[in-house]
C-alpha positions in Angstrom: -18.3 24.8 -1.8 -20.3 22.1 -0.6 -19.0 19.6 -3.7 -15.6 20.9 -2.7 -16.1 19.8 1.0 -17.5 16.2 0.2 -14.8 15.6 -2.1 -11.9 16.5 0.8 -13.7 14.2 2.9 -13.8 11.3 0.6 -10.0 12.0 -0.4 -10.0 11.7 3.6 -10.9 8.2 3.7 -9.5 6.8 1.3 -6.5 8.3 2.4 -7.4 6.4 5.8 -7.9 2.9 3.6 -4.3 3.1 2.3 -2.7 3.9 5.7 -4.8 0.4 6.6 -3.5 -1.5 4.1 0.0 -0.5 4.2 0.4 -1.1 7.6 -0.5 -5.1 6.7 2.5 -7.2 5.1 1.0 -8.4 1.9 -1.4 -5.2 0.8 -0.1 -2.2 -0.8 -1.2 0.8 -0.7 -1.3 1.6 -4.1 -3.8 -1.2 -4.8 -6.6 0.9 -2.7 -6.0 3.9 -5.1 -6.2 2.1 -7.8 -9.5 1.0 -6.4 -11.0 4.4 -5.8 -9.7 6.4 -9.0 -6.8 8.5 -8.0 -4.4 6.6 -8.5 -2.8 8.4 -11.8 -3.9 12.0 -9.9 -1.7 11.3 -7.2 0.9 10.5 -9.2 1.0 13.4 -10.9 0.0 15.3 -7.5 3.6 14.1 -6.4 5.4 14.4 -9.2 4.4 18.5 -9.4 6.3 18.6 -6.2 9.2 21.1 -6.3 11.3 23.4 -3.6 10.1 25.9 -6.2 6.4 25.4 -5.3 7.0 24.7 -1.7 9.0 28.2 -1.0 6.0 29.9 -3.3 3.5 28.4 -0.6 4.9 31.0 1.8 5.2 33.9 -0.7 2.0 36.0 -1.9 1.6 33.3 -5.3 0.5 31.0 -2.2 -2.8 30.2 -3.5 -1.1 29.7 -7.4 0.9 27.0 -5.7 -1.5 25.4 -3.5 -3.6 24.8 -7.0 -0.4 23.6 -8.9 0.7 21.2 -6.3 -2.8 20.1 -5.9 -2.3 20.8 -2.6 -6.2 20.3 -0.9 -6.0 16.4 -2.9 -2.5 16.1 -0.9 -2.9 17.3 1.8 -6.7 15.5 3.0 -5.0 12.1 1.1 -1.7 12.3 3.3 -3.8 13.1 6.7 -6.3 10.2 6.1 -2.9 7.9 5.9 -1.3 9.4 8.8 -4.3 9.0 10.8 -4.8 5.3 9.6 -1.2 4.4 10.5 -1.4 6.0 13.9 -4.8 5.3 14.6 -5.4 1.8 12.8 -2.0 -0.2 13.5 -2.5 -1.5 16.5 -6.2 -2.7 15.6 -4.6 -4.1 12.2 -1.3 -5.7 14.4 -5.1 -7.5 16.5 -6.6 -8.8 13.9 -3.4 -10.4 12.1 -2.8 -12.1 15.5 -5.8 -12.8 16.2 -7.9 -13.8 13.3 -5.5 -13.8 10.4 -7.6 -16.4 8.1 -10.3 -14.3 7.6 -8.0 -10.8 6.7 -5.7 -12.5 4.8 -9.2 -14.0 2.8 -10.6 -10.3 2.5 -7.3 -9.1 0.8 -7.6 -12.0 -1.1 -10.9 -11.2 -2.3 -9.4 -7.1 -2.9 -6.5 -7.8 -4.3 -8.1 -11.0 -7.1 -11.1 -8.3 -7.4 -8.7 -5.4 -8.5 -7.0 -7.3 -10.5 -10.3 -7.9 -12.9 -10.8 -4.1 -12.6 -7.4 -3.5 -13.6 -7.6 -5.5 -16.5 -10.5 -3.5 -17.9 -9.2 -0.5 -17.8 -6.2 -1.6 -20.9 -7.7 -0.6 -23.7 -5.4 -2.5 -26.3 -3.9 -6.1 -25.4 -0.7 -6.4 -27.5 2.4 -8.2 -26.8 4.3 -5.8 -25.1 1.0 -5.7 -22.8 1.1 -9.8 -22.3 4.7 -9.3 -22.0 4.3 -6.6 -19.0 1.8 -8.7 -17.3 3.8 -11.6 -17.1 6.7 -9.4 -15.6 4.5 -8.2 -13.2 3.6 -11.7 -12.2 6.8 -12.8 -11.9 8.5 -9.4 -9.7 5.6 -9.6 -6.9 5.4 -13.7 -6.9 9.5 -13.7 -6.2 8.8 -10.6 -3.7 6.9 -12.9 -1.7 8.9 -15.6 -1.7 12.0 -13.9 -0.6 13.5 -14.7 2.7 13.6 -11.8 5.6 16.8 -10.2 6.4 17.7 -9.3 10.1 18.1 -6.0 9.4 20.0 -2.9 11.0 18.9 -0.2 13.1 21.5 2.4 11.6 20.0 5.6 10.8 21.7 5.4 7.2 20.0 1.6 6.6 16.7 2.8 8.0 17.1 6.0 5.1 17.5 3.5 2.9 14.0 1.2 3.8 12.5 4.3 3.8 13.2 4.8 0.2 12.3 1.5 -0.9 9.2 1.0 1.4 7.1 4.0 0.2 8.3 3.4 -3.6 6.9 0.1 -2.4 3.8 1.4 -1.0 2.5 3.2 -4.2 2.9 -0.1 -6.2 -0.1 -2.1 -7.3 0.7 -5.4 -5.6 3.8 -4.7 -3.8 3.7 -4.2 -0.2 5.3 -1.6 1.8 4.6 -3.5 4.7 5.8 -6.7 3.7 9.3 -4.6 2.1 10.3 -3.0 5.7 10.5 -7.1 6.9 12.2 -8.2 3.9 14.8 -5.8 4.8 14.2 -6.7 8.4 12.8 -3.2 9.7 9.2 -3.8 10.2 9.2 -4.0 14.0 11.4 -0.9 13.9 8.9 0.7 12.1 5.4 -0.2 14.2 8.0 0.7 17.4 8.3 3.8 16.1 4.7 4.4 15.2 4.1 3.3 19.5 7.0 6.0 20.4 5.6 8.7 18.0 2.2 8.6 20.1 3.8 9.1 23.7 6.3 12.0 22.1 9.4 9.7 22.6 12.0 11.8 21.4 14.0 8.6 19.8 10.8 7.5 17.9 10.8 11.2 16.8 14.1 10.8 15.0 14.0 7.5 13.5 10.3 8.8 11.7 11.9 12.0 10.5 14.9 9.5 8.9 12.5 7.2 7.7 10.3 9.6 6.2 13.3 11.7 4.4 13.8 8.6 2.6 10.5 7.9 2.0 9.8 11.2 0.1 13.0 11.0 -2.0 12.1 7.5 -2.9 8.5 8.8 -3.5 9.6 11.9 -5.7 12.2 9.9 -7.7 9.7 7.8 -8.5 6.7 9.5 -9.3 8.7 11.5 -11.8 9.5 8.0 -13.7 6.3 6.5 -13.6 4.6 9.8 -14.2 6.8 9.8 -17.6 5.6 6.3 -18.2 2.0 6.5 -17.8 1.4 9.6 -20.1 3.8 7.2 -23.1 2.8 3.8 -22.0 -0.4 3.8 -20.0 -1.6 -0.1 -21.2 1.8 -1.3 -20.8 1.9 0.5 -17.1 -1.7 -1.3 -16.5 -1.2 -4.8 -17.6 2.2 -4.5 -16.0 0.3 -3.6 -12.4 -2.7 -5.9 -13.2 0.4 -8.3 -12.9 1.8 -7.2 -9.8 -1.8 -7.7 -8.1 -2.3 -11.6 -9.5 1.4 -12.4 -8.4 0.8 -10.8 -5.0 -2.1 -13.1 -4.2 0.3 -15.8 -3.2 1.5 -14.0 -0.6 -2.1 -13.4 0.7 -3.2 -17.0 0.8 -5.3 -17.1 4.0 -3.8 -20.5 4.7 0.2 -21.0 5.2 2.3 -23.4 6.5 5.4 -21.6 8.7 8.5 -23.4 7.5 10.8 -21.1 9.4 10.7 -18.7 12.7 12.6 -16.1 14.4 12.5 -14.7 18.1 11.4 -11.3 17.9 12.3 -8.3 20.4 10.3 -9.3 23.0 11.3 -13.0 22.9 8.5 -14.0 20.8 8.6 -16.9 18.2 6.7 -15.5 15.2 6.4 -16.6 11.5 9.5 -16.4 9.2 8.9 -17.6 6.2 5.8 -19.7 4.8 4.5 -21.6 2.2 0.3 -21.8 0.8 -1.4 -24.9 1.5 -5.0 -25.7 1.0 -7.1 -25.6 3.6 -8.5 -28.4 5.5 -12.9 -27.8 5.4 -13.7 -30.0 8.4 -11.2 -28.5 10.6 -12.7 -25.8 12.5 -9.6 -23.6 13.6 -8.8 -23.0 9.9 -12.0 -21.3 9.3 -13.5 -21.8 6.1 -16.9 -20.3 6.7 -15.1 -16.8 7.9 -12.8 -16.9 5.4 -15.2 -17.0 2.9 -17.7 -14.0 4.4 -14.5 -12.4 4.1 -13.9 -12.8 0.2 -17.4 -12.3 -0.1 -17.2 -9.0 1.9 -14.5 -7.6 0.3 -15.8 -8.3 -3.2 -18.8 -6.5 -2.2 -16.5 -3.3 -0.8 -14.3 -3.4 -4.2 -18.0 -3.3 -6.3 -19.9 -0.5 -3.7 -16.3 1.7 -3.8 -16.2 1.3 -7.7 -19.6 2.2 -8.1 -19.1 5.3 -6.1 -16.2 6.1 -7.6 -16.9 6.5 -10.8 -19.9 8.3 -10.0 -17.8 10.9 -8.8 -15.4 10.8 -11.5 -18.4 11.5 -13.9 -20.4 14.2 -11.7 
């Protein structure tokens, strides 16, 4: 009982480290559990989804369905992530504005970390595998370097960026975050996180929309890439490894804004940008934190690794 406990909690928090990343445009989600070794488990978790189990969960085969929708693994993962996103957004909204160079350099150091960790974990490097990689390069590299829209606020778009966004979200590499501004609904989205926590009854609606979309996406999905791991597993893996490598662009700590927009509250904010070196003897650009940062999150992704597979092998 006691295992069983520990385990919920550390399903908890990682649950809570995904919220955190996918709230930040440029981190997905999906990376952290590929990180912490569930990411094929909640795959499958999501793909055993059915109306079939759901209406059993109120019938006496209750506890039958609870096992075969892995429902205690669900349940703590999608609580941690609800918590981060409504406890953690405004802290992660801070620290972009406030001291981006050094975040953007820790999921630098994450992301180029996982990507290593990834690439272990193919077994057999054949072509197909090169060929997968290279794809996956190439998909999160032009992600990043697509222009914004302006969006909509229609219910029926904003079903629609749900979809994409959490499809986006369980992606090595391809951020959820950074999809809902691409399709220019980002600051509808954080707005509705702030009118979900004083019980607006708008925010209310726009979440349920959002999040109908988002588990359609999310059990479309699954069911696809479920299918394709249990077939294609090193193709799958070198194909995310490649989605991680061509995210990092994305992630450069240091940018040059070549375009703005006004957002809703008047303020001009980054549109699109491009990487540029950074200059060491200029103080505001922060080398010293930037690298603490790198060198931090190296040091999570080995300590969460470490404890992960301890886990996986007790």
């Amino acid at each position: 009982m006691k295992k069983a406990h520990v385990s919920l909690i550390s399903t908890y928090l990682k649950g809570i480290t995904m919220g955190a990343a996918d709230v930040v445009p440029g981190v997905s989600g999906g990376t952290i559990a590929l990180i912490t070794h569930i990411y094929e488990r909640l795959i499958r978790a999501i793909d055993a989804v059915s109306l079939k189990q759901i209406r059993q969960l109120f019938g006496p085969k209750r506890k039958e369905a609870w096992r075969a929708l892995d429902g205690s693994f669900l349940g703590s993962l999608t609580l941690g992530i609800g918590t981060s996103i409504l406890l953690l957004s405004g802290v992660i909204e801070w620290l972009l504005h406030a001291y981006p160079i050094p975040l953007w350099a820790f999921f630098f150091g994450l992301i180029l970390g996982s990507a290593f960790v990834l690439k272990n974990k193919v077994t057999t490097w054949k072509f197909s595998s090169f060929l997968a990689l290279l794809a996956g390069v190439l998909v999160a590299y032009g992600v990043g370097i697509i222009t914004p829209s302006s969006g909509s606020e229609n219910l029926a778009y904003l079903f629609f960026c749900g979809m994409l966004v959490v499809v986006a979200m369980i992606l090595p590499g391809i951020s959820g975050a950074f999809i809902l501004i691409l399709l220019g609904a980002y600051e509808t989205a954080l707005e509705t996180v702030h009118e979900l926590k004083s019980f607006d009854p708008e925010g209310l609606v726009v979440f349920a929309v959002m999040a109908g979309g988002g588990l359609i996406g999310l059990k479309l999905f699954s069911r696809g890439l479920n299918l394709m791991f249990s077939r294609y597993k090193n193709t799958v893996l070198a194909a995310m490894t490649g989605f991680l490598i061509g995210s990092l662009y994305k992630v450069w700590p240091w940018k040059k804004t070549t375009a703005h927009f006004i957002n809703s509250d008047g303020i001009q904010e980054p549109l699109t940008t491009i990487a540029v070196l950074p200059q060491l003897g200029d103080s505001t650009q922060q080398p010293l934190g930037a690298l603490v940062s790198f060198a931090l999150a190296l040091i999570l992704l080995f300590v969460l690794e470490r404890i992960s597979k301890k886990n996986s092998n007790a």
